[in-house]
C-alpha positions as a Python dict, from the first residue, in 0.01 Angstrom:
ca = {
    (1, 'X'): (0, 0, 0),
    (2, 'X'): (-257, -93, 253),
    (3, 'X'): (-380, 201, 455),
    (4, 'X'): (-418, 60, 786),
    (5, 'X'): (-647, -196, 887),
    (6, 'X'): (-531, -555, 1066),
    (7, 'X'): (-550, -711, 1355),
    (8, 'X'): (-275, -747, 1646),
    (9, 'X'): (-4, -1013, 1470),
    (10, 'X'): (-82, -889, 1110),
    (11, 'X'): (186, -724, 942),
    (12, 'X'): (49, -352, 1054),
    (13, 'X'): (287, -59, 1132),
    (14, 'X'): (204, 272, 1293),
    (15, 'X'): (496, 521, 1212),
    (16, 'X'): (500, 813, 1477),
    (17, 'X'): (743, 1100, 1374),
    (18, 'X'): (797, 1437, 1477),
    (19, 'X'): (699, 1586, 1150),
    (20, 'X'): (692, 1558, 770),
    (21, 'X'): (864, 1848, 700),
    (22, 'X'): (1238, 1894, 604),
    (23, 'X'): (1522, 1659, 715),
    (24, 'X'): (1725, 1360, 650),
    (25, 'X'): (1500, 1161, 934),
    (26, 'X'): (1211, 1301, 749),
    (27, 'X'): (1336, 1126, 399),
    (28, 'X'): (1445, 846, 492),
    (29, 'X'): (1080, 756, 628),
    (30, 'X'): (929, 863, 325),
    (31, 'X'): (1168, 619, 132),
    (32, 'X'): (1179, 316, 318),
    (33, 'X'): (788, 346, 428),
    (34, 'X'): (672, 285, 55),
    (35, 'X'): (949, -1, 55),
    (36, 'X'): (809, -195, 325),
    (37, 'X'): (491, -202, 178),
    (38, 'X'): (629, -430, -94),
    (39, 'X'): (741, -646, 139),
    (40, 'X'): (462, -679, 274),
    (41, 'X'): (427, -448, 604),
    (42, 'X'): (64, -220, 581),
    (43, 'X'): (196, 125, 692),
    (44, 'X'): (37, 436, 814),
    (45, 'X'): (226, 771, 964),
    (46, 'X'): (130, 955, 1221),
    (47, 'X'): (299, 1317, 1219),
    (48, 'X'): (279, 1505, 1554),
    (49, 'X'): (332, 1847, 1368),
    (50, 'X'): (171, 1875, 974),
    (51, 'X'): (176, 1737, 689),
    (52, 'X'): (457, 1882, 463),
    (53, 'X'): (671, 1786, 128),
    (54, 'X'): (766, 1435, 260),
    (55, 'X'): (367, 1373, 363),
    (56, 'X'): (242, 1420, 33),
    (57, 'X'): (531, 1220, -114),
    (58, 'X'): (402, 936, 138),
    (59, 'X'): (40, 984, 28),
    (60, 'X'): (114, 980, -338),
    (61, 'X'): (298, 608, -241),
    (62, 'X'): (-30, 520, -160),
    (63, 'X'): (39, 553, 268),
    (64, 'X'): (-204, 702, 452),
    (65, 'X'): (-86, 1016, 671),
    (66, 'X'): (-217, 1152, 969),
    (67, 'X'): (-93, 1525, 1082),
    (68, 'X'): (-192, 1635, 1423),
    (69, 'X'): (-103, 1946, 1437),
    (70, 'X'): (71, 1994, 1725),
    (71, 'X'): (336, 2278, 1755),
    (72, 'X'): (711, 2201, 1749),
    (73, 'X'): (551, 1863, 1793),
    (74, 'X'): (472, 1943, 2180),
    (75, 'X'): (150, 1749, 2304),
    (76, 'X'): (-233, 1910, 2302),
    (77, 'X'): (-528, 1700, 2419),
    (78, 'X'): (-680, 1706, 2104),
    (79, 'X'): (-347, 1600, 1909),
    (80, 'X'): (-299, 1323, 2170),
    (81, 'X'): (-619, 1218, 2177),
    (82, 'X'): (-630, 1182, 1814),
    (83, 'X'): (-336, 977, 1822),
    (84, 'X'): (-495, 737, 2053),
    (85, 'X'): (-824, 669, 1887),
    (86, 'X'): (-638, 629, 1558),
    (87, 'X'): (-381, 347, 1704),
    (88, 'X'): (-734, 191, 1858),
    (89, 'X'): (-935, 190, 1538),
    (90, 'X'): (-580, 60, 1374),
    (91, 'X'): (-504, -222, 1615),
    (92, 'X'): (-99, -241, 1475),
    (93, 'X'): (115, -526, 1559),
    (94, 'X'): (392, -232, 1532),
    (95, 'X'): (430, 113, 1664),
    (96, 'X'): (744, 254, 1586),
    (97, 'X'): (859, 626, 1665),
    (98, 'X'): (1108, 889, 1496),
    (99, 'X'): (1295, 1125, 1646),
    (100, 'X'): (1267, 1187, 2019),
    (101, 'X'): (920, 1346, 2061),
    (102, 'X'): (785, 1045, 1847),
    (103, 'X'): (932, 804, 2015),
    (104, 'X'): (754, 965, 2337),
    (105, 'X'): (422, 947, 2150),
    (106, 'X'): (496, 593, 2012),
    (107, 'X'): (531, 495, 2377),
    (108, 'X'): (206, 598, 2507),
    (109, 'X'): (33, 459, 2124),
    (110, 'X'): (183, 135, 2179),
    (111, 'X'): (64, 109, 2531),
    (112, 'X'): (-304, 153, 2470),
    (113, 'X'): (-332, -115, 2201),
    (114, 'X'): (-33, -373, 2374),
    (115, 'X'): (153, -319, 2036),
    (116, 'X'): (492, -416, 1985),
    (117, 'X'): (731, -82, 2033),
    (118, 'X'): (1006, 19, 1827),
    (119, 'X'): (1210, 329, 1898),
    (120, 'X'): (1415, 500, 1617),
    (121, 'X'): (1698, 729, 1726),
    (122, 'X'): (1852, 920, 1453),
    (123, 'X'): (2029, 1200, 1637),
    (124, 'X'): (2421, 1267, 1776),
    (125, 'X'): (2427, 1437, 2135),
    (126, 'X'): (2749, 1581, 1971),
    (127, 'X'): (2648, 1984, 2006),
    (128, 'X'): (2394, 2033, 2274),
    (129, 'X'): (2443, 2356, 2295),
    (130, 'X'): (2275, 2419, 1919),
    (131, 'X'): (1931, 2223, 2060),
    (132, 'X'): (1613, 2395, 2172),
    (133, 'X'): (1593, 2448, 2534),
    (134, 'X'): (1301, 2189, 2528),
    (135, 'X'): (1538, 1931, 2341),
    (136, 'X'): (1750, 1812, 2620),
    (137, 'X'): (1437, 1740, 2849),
    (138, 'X'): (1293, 1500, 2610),
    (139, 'X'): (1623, 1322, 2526),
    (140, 'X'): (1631, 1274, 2925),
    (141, 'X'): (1290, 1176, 2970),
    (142, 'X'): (1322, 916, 2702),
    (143, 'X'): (1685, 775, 2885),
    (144, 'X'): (1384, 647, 3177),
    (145, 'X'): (1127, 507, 2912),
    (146, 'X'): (1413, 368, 2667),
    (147, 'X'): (1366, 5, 2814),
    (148, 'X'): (1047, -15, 2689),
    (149, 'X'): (1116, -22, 2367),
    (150, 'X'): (1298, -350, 2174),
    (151, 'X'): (1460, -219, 2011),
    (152, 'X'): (1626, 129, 1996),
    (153, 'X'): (1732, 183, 1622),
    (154, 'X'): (1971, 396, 1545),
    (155, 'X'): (2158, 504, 1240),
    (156, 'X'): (2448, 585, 1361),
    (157, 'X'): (2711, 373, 1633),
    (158, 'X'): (2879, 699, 1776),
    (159, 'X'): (2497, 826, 1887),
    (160, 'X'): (2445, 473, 1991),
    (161, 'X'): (2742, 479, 2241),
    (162, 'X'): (2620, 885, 2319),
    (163, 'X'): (2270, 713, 2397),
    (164, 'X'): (2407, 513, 2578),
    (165, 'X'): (2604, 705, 2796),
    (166, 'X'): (2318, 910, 2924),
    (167, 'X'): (2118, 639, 2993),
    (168, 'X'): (1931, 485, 2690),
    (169, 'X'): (1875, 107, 2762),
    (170, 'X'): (2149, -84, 2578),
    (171, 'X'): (2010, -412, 2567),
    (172, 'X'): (1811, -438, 2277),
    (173, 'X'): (1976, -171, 2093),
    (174, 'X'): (2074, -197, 1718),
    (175, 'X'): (2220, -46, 1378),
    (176, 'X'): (2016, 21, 1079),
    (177, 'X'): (2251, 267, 852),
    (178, 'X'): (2047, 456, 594),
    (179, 'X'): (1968, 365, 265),
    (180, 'X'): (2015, 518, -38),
    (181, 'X'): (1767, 476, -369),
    (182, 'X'): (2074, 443, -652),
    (183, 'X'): (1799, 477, -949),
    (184, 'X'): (1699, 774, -808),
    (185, 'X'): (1986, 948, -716),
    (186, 'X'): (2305, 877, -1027),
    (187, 'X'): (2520, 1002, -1191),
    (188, 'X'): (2318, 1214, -1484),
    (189, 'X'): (2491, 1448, -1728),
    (190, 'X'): (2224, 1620, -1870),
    (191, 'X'): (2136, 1739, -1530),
    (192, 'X'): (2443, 1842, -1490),
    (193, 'X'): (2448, 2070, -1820),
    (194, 'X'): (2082, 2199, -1735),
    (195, 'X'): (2145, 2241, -1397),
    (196, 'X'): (2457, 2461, -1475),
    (197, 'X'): (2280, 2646, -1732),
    (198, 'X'): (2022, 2743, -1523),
    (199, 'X'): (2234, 2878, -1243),
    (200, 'X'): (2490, 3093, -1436),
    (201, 'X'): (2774, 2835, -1341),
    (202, 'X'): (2996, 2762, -1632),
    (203, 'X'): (3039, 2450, -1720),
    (204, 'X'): (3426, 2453, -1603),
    (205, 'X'): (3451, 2613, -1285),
    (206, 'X'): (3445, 2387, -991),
    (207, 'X'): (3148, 2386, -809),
    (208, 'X'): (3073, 2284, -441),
    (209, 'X'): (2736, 2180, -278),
    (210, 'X'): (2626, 2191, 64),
    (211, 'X'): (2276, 2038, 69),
    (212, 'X'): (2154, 2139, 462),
    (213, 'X'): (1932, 2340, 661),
    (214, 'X'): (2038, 2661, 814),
    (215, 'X'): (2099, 2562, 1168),
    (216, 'X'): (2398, 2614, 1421),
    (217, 'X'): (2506, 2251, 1426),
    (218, 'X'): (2567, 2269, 1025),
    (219, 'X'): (2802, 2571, 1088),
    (220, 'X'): (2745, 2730, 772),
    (221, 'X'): (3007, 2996, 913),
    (222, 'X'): (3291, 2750, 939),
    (223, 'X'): (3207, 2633, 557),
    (224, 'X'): (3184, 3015, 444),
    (225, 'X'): (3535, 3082, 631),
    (226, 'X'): (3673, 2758, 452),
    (227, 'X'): (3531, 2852, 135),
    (228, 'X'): (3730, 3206, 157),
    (229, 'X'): (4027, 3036, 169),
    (230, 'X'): (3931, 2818, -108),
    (231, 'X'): (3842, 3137, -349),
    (232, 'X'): (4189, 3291, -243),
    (233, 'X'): (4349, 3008, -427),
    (234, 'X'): (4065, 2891, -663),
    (235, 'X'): (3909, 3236, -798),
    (236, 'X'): (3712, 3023, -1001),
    (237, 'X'): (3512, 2803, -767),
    (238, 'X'): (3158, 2828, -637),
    (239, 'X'): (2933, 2704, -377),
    (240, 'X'): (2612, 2648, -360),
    (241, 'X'): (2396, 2628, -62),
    (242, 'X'): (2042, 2448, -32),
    (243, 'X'): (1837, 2373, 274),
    (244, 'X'): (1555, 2549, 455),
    (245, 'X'): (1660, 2898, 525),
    (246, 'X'): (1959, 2929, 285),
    (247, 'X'): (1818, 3131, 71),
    (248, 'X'): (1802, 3429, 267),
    (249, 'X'): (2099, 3462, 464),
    (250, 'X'): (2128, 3639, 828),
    (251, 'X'): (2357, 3914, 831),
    (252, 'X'): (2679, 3751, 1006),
    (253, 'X'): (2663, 3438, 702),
    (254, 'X'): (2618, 3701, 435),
    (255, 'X'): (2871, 3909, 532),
    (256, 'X'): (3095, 3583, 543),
    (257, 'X'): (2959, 3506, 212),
    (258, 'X'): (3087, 3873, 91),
    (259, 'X'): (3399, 3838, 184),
    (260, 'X'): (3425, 3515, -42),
    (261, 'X'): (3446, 3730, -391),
    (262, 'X'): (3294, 3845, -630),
    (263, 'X'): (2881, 3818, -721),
    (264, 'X'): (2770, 3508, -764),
    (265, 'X'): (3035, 3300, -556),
    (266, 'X'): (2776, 3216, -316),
    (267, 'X'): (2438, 3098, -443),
    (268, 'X'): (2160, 3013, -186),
    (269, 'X'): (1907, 2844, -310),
    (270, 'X'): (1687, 2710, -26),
    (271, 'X'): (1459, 2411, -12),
    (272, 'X'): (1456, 2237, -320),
    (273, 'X'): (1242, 1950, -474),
    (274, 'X'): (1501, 1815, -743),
    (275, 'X'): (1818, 1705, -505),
    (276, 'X'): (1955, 1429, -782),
    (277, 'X'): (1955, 1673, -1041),
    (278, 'X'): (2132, 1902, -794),
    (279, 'X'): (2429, 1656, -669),
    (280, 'X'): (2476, 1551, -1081),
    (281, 'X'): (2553, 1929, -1112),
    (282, 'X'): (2849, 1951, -815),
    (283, 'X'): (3243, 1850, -798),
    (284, 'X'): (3219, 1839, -456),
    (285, 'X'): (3000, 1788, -200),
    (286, 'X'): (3069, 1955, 146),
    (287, 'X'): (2932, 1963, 504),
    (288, 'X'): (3092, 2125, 814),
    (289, 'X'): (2869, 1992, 1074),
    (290, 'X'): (3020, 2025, 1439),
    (291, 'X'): (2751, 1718, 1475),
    (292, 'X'): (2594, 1462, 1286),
    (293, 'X'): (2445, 1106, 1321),
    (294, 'X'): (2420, 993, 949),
    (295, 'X'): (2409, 1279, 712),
    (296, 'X'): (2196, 1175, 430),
    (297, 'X'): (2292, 1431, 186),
    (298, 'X'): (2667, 1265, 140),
    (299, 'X'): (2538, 934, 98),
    (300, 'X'): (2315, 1115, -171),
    (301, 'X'): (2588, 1334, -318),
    (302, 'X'): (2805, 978, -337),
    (303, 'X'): (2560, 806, -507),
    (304, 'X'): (2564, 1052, -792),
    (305, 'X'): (2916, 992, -837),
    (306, 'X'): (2998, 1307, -615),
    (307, 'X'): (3296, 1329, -380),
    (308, 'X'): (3257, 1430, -48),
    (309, 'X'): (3476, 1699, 211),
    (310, 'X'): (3312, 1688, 543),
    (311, 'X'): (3426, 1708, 884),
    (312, 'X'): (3436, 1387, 1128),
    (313, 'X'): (3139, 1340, 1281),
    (314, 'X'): (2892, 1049, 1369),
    (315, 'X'): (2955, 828, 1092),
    (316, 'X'): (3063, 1012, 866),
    (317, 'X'): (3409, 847, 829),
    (318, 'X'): (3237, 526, 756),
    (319, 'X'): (3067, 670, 490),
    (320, 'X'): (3326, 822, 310),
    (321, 'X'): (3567, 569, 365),
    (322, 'X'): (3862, 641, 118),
    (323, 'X'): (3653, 815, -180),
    (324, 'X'): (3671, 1138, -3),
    (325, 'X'): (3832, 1398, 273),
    (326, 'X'): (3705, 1377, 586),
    (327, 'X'): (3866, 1627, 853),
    (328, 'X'): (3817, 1759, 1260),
    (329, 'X'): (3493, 1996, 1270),
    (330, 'X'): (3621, 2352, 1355),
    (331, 'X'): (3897, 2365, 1140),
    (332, 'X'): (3788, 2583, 838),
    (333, 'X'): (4182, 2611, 722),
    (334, 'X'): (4221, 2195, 696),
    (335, 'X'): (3864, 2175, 536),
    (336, 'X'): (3996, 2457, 303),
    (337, 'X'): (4303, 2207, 240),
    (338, 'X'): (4100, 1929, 131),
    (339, 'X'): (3872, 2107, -78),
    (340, 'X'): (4117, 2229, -230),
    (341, 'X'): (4325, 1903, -291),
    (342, 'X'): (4023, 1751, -453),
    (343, 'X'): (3860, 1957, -716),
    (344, 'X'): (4246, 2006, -811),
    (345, 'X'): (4293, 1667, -920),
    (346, 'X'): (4375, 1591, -1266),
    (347, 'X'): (4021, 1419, -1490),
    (348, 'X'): (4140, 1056, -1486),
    (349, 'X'): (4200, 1085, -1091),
    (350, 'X'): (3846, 1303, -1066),
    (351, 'X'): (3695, 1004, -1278),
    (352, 'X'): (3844, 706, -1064),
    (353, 'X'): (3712, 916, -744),
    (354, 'X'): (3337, 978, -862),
    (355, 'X'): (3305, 592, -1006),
    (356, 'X'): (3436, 483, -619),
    (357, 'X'): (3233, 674, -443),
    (358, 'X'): (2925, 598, -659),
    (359, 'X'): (3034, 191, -573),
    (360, 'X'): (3079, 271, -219),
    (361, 'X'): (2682, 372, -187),
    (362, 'X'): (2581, 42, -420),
    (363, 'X'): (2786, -201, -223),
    (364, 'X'): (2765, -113, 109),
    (365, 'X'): (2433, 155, 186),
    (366, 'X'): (2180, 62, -99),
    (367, 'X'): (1816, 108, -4),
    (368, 'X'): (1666, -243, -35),
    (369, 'X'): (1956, -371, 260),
    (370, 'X'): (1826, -127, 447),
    (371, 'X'): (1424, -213, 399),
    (372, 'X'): (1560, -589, 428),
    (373, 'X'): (1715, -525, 778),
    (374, 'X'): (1381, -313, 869),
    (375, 'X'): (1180, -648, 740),
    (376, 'X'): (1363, -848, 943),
    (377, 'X'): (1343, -617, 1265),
    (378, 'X'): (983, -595, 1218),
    (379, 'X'): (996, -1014, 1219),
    (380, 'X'): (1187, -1084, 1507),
    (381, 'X'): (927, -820, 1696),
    (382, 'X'): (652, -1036, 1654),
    (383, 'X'): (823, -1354, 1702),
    (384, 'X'): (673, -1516, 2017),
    (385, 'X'): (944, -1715, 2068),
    (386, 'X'): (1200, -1647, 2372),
    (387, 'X'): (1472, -1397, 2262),
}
């Protein structure tokens, strides 16, 4: 891919995100980023924080990164002034944020080189309370500067109509839903075997995934509290956890996790590299969120022919659509029910569920519809044309 370079009206993109580090908002630039590029688009990121596992899988795509540095991704002069001289010496036709603080810093990019400005929203206002104290001020500051930006993506039409509601300029708003790379994450046996193997799970049992950071809004204690109920009738079953910070517990979740049997129940495995070899290894994928935009880790789980029990939020409902259980967030006892009801079905019924969820991801969330509505996003921007 082209590292920069063009003048204004080339096909030059300045991505501006929060960071590189872990998140679904984090992946999903580091897989449709190298996409673009074969479409044509010359892409370079800008990360207000540091580099981190998705910036090297950017720079090994052949896109050039630039980390700034700054802390939680709040502004210093020399991060900000950095930023600027880079857009200058860049000239894009394209400046496109992520996440709220990007979009900020997208804002004031675009302005010094009269770029076209793209915002990218890919967050519910479902659970404030869960945010950094910080959080809120930014999502209200960017409610006043929303209308400079055409358009607003977002990923999910429940945060749209949040957005919305506080403020965020509707006008030019649109949908993009993430995309999901089906070579890269599919069904795969021999993961499956060698994943098992490796983590003491027999080859029987039913085992559950929950692929998500430790933070509030996942409510890893409502999952824990479900899963206990789930053990009481399944002795059998597992769970595993990965995501930054799940591999070492606080006391309140590990005490949870005790009280869900036996040794080895509970496996936390933290931040992981090798997510499709993960998902191949799971009956189930689960995810109590009491928010959620679009969770990419059950799009992911799907596409590897997993099954999905997750609780109603943003659009997860859409997702799922009829290949999975989908119930109210705060209910441990009905997500215990569902769990339940589906790694109890008999193999042909198991089989017909994995194959539609699998479908489900191909047909309607593959990864080059979603770098084809990005291509034609980026078109329309630079279309001089009237509307």
């Amino acid at each position: 891919m082209t590292r920069g370079g063009g003048a204004p009206g080339s096909r030059s993109v300045v991505h501006v995100v929060t960071g590189l580090g872990t998140g679904g908002t984090e992946r999903s630039l580091a897989t449709v980023v190298p996409a673009l590029g074969r479409r044509g688009w010359s892409s370079m990121v800008v990360s207000l924080g540091g580099g981190g596992r998705f910036a090297a899988a950017l720079e090994d795509a052949g896109v050039r990164v630039v980390a700034l540095g700054m802390p939680a991704g709040r502004p210093t002069p020399k991060g900000l002034s950095t930023l600027l001289r880079t857009v200058r010496r860049i000239r894009p036709a394209i400046v496109q944020g992520w996440m709220y603080h990007g979009n900020l810093a997208a804002t004031v990019a675009g302005s010094v080189v009269d770029a076209a400005l793209i915002w990218n929203v890919r967050q519910s206002l479902g659970s404030p309370e869960t945010e950094r104290p910080g959080t809120e001020l930014v999502v209200r500051l960017g409610a006043h500067l929303s209308s400079r930006a055409i358009p607003i993506v977002y990923n999910s039409a429940s945060a749209a109509g949040q957005h919305d509601a506080i403020g965020y300029d509707a006008g030019g708003r649109t949908s993009v839903p993430n995309g999901f790379d089906t070579a890269t994450f599919r069904p795969d046996p021999a993961a499956r075997v060698r994943v098992r193997r490796d983590l003491g799970l027999p080859l029987e049992v039913p085992v559950a995934g929950c692929v998500a950071r430790l933070h509030p809004v996942k409510d890893h204690a409502g999952l824990l509290e479900a899963f206990a109920r789930v053990r009481h009738v399944r002795p059998d079953a597992r769970l595993v956890l990965v995501g930054q910070g799940t591999d070492r517990l606080p006391g309140d979740l590990a005490a949870l996790a005790g009280r869900c049997g036996g040794p080895g129940a509970v496996l936390g495995l933290g931040e992981r590299d090798d997510l499709p070899a993960l998902h191949a290894a799971f009956d189930v994928a689960v995810l109590a969120s009491r928010a959620e935009a679009f969770p990419n880790a059950l799009g992911e789980a799907m596409a590897c022919g997993v099954p999905c029990v997750a609780t109603a939020v943003g659009e997860v409902e859409a997702l799922v659509g009829a290949t999975g259980r989908v119930v109210p967030p705060g209910h441990p006892e009905r997500f215990a029910g569902a769990w339940l009801d589906v790694i109890a079905e008999p193999p042909e019924a198991a089989r017909e569920r994995s194959q539609a969820a699998r479908r489900r991801i191909e047909t309607c969330y593959d990864l080059d519809a979603a770098v084809a509505r990005y291509d034609r996003l980026y078109s329309a921007a630079l279309d001089p044309r009237p509307g």
